[in-house]
C-alpha atoms as an extended CHARMM CRD file, in Angstrom:
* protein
*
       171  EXT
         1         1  UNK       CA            123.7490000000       34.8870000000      -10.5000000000  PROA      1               0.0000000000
         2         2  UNK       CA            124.5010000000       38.4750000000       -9.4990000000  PROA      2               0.0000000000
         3         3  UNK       CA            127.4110000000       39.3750000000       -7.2230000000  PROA      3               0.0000000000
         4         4  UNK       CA            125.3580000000       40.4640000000       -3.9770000000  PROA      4               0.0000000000
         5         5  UNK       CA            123.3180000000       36.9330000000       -4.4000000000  PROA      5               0.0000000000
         6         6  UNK       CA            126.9740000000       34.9660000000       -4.7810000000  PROA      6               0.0000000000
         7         7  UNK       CA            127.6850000000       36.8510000000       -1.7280000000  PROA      7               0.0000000000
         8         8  UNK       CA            125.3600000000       36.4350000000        0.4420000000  PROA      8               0.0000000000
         9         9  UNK       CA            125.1600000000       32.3930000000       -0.5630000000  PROA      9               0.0000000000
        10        10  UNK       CA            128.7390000000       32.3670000000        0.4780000000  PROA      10              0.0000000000
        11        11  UNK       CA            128.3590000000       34.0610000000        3.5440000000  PROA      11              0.0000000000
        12        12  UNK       CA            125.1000000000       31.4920000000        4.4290000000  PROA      12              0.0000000000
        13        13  UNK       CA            127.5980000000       28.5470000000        3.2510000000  PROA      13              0.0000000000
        14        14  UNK       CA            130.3740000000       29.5020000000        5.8400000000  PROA      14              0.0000000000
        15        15  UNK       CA            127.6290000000       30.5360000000        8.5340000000  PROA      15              0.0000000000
        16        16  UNK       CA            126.5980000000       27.0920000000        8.2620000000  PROA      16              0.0000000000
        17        17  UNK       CA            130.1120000000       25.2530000000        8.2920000000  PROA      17              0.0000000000
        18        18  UNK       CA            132.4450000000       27.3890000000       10.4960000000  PROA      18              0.0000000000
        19        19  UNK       CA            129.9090000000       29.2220000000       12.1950000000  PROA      19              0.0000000000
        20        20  UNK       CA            132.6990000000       31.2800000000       14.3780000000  PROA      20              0.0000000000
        21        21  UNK       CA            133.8030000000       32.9710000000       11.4660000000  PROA      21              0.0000000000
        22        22  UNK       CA            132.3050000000       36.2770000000       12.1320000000  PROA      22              0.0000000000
        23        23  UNK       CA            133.1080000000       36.3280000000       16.1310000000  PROA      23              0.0000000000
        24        24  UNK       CA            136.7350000000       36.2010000000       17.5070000000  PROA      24              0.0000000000
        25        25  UNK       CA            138.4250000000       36.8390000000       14.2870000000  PROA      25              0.0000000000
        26        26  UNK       CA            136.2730000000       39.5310000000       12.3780000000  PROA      26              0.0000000000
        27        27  UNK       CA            138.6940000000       42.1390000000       10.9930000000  PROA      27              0.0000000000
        28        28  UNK       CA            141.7620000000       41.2430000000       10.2290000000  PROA      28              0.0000000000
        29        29  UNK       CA            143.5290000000       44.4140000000        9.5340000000  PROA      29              0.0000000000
        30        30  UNK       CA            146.4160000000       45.4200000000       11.7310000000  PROA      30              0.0000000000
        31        31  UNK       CA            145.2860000000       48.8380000000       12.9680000000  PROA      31              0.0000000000
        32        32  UNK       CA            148.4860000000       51.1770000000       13.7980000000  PROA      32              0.0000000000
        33        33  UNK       CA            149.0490000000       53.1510000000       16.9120000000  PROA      33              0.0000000000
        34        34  UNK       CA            148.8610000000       56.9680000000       16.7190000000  PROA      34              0.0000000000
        35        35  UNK       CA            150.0190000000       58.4070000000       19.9120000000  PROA      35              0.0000000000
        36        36  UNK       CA            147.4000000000       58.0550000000       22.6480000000  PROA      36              0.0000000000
        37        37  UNK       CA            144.3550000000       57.8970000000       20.3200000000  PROA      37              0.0000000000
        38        38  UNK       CA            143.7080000000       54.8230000000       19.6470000000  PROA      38              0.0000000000
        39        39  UNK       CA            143.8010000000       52.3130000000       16.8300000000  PROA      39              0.0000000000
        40        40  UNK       CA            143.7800000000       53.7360000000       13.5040000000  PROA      40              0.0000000000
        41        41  UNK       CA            142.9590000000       51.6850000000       10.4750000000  PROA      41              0.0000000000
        42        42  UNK       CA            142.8290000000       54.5530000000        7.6330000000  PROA      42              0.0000000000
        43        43  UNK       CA            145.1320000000       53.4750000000        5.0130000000  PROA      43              0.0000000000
        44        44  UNK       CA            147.6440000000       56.0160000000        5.1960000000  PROA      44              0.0000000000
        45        45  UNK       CA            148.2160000000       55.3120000000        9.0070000000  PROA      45              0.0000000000
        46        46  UNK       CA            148.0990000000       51.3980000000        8.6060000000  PROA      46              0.0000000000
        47        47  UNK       CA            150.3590000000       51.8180000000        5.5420000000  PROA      47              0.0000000000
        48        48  UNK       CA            148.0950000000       50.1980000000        3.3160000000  PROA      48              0.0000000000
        49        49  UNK       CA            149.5480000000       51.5620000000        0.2150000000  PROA      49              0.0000000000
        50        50  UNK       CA            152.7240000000       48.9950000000       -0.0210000000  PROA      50              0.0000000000
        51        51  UNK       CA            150.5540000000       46.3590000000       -0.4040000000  PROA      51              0.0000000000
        52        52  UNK       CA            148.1950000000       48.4350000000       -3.4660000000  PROA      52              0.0000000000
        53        53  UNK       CA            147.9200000000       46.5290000000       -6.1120000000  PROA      53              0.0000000000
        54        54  UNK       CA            148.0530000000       42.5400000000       -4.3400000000  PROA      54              0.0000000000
        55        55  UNK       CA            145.1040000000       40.2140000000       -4.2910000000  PROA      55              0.0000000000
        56        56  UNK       CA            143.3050000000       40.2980000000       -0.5130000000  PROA      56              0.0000000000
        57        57  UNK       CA            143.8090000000       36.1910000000        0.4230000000  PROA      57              0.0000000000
        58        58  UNK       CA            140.5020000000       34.4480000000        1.7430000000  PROA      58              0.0000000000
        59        59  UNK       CA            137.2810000000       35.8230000000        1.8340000000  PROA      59              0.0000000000
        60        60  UNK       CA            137.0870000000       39.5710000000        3.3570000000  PROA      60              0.0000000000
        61        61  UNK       CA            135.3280000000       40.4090000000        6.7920000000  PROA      61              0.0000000000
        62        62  UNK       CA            132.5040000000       42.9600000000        7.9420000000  PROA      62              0.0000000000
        63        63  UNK       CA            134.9770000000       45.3500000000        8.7550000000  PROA      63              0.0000000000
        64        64  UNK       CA            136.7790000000       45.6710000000        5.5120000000  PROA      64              0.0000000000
        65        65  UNK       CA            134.3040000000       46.0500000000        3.5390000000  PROA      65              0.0000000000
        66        66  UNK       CA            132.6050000000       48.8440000000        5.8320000000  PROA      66              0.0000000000
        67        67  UNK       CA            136.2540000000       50.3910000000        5.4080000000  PROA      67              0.0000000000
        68        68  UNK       CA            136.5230000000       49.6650000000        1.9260000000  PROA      68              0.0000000000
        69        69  UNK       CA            132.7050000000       51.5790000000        0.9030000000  PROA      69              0.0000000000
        70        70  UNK       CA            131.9320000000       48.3220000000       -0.8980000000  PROA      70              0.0000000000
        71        71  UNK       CA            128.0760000000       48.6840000000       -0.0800000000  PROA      71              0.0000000000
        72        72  UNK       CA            127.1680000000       45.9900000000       -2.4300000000  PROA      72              0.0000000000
        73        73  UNK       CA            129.0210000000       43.1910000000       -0.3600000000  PROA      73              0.0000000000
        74        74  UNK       CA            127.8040000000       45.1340000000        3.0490000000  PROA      74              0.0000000000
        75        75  UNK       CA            124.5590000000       44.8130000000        1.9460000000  PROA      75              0.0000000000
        76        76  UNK       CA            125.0630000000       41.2590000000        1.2880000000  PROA      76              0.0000000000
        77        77  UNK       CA            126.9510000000       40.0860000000        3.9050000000  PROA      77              0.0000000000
        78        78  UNK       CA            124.1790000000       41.7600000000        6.2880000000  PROA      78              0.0000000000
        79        79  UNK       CA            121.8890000000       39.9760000000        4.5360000000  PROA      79              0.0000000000
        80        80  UNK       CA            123.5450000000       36.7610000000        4.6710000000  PROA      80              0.0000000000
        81        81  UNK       CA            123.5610000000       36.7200000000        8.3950000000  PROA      81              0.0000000000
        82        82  UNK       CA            126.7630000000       39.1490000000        9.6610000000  PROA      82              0.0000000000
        83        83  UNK       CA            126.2150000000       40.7090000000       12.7680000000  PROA      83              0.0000000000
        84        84  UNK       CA            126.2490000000       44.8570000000       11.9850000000  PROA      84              0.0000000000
        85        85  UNK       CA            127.8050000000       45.2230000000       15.3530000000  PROA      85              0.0000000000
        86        86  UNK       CA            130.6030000000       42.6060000000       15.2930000000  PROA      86              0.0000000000
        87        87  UNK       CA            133.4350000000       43.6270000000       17.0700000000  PROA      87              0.0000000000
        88        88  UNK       CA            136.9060000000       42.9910000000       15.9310000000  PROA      88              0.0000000000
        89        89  UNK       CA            140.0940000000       42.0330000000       18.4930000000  PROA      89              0.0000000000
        90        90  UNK       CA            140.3300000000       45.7540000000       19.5990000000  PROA      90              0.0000000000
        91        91  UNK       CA            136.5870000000       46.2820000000       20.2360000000  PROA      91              0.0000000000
        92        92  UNK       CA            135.7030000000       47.9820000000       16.6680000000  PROA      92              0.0000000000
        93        93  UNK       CA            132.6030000000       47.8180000000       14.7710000000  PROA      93              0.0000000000
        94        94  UNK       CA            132.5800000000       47.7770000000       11.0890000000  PROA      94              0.0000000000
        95        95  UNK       CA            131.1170000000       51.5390000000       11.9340000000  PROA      95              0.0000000000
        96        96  UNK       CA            134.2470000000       52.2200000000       13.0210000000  PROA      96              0.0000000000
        97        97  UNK       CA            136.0340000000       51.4250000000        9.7660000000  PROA      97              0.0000000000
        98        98  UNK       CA            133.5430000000       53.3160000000        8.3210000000  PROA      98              0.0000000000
        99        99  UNK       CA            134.0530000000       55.7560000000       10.0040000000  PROA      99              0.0000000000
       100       100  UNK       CA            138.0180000000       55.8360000000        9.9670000000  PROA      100             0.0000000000
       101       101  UNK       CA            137.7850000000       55.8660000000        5.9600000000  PROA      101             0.0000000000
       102       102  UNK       CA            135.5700000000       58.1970000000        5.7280000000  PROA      102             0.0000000000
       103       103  UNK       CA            133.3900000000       55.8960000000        4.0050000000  PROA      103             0.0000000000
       104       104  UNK       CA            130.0780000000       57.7480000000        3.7550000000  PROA      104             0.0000000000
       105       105  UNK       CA            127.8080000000       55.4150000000        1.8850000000  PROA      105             0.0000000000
       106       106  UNK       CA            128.8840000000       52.3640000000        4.3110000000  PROA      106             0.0000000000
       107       107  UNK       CA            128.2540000000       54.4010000000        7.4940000000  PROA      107             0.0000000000
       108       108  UNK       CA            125.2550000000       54.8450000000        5.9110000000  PROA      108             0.0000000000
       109       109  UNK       CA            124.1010000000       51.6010000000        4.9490000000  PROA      109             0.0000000000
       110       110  UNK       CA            125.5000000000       50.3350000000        8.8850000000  PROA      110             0.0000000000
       111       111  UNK       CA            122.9740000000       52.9920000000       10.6020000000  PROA      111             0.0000000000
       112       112  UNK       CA            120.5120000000       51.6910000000        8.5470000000  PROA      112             0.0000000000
       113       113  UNK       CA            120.9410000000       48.6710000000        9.3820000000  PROA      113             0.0000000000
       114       114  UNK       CA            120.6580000000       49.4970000000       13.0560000000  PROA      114             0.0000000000
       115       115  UNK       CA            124.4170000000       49.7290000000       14.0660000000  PROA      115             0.0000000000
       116       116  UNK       CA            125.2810000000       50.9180000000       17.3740000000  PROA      116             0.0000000000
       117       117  UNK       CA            126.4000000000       54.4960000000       16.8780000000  PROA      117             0.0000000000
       118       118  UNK       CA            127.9660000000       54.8000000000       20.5260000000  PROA      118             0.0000000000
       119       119  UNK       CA            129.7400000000       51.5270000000       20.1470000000  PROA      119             0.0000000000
       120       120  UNK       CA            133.1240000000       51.7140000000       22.3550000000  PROA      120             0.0000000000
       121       121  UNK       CA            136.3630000000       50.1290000000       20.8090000000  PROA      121             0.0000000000
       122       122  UNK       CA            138.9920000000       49.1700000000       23.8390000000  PROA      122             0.0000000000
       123       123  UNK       CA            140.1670000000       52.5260000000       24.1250000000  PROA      123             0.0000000000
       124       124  UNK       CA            136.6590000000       54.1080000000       24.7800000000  PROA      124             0.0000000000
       125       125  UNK       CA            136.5200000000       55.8360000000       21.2470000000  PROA      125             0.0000000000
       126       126  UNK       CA            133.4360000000       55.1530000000       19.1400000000  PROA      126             0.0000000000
       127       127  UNK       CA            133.0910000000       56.1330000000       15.5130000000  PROA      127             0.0000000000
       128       128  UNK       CA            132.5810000000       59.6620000000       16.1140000000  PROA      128             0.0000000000
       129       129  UNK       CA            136.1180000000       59.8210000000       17.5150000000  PROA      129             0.0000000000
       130       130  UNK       CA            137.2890000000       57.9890000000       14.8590000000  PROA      130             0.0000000000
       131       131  UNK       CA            135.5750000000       60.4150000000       11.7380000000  PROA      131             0.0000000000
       132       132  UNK       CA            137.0240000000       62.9720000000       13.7970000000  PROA      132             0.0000000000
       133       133  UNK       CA            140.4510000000       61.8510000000       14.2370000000  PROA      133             0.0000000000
       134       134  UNK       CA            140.8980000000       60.7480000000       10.5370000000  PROA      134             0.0000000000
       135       135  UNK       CA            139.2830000000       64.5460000000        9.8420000000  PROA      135             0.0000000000
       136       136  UNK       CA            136.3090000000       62.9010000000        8.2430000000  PROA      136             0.0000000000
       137       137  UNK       CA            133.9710000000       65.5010000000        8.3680000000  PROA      137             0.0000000000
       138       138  UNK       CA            130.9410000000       64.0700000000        5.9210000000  PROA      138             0.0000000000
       139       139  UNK       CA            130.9010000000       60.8290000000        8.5190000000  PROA      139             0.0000000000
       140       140  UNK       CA            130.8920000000       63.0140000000       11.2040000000  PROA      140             0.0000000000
       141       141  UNK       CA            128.4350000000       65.0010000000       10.5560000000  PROA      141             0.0000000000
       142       142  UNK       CA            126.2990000000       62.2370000000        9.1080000000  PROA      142             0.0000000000
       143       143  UNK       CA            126.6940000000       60.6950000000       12.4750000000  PROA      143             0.0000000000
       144       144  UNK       CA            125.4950000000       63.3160000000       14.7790000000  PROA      144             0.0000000000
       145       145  UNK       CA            122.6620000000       63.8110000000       12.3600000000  PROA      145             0.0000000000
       146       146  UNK       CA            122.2030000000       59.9800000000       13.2530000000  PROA      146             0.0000000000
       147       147  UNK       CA            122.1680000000       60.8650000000       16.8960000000  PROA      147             0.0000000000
       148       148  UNK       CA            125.7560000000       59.6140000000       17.9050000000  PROA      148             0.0000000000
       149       149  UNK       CA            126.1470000000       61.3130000000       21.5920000000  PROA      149             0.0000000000
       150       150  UNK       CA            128.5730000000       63.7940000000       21.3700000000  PROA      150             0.0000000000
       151       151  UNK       CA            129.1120000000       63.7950000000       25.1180000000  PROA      151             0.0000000000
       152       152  UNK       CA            130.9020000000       60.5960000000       24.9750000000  PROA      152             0.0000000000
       153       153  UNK       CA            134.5390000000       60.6000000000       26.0560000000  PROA      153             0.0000000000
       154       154  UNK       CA            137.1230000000       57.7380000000       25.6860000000  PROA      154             0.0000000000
       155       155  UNK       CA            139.7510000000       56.3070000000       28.1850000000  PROA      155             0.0000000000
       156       156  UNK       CA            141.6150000000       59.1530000000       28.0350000000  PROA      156             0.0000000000
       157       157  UNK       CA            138.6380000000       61.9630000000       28.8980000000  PROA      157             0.0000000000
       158       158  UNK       CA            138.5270000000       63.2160000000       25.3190000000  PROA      158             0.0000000000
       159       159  UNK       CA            135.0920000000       63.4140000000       23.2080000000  PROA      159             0.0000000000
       160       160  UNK       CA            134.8290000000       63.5470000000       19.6810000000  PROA      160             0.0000000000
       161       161  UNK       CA            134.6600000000       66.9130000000       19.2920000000  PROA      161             0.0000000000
       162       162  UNK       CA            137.6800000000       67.4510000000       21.1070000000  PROA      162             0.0000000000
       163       163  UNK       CA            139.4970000000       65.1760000000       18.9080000000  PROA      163             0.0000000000
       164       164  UNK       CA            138.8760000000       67.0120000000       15.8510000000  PROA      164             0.0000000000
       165       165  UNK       CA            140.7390000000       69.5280000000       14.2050000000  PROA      165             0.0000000000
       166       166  UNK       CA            140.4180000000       72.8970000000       15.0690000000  PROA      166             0.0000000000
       167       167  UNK       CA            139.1030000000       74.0830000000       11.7610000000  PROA      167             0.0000000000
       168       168  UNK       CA            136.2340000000       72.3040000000       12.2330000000  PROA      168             0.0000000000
       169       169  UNK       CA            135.2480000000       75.1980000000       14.9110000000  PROA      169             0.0000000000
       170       170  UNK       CA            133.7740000000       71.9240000000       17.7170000000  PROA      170             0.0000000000
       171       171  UNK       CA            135.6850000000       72.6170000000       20.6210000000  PROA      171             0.0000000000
């Protein structure tokens, strides 16, 4: 059996036996604070690095994945039933891990797949904010190409492009 098909079996099993799995609790990463923008799940800022090297415990979510660029278990789990628009305990899509990690392939195997590109986390910022916070230029730009709105601005009255760095020439 290949890896996508054990994936997306498991992902029909648990569907079927603890169907909540991929509502209240998807993504389980602890995103860090940076200032006033936001949660930030890029592995520098969530300090990911200490825990390099140690085996993830229980079976990963939506979101990680997305984060991750594993588009073989995306593709899988999407298959299997996840919802490409699941929102995590601060509001974020699995676009916006994507996004975050400047994980090009999974942002876009997630448009694809018809993900919301204007989703709003609790803090107003969709996944443009976050490709331009994280100075993620190739999601960025592969998300306006999408036809994320530009115009949007988060809780605190800043768009994307305002978010971005400077070099980028945006604002």
């Amino acid at each position: 059996m290949s890896k996508a098909d054990a994936m997306r079996q498991y992902a029909e099993l648990l569907q079927r036996v603890a169907p909540e799995w991929n509502q209240a609790e998807v993504g389980t990463s602890q995103p860090k604070s940076r200032g006033g923008m936001g949660p930030v799940f890029s592995c520098l800022a969530a300090g990911e690095d200490a825990d390099a090297g140690q085996e993830a415990v229980g079976p990963r979510t939506l979101h990680e994945v997305a984060g991750e660029g594993d588009v073989e278990a995306l593709t899988g789990m999407l298959e299997g039933g996840a919802q490409v628009d699941g929102r995590d305990e601060d509001g974020c899509t699995p676009l916006h891990f994507a996004a975050d990690r400047g994980s090009v392939a999974a942002a876009q195997a997630l448009i694809a797949a018809g993900a919301h590109l204007d989703a709003q986390d609790a803090d107003g910022q969709t996944p443009l904010h976050y490709a331009a916070i994280t100075e993620n230029r190739e999601v960025y730009d592969l998300l306006v190409a999408a036809g994320a709105d530009v115009s949007v601005r988060d809780k605190q009255g800043s768009t994307a492009a305002e978010a971005a760095p400077a070099s980028w020439g945006l604002g």
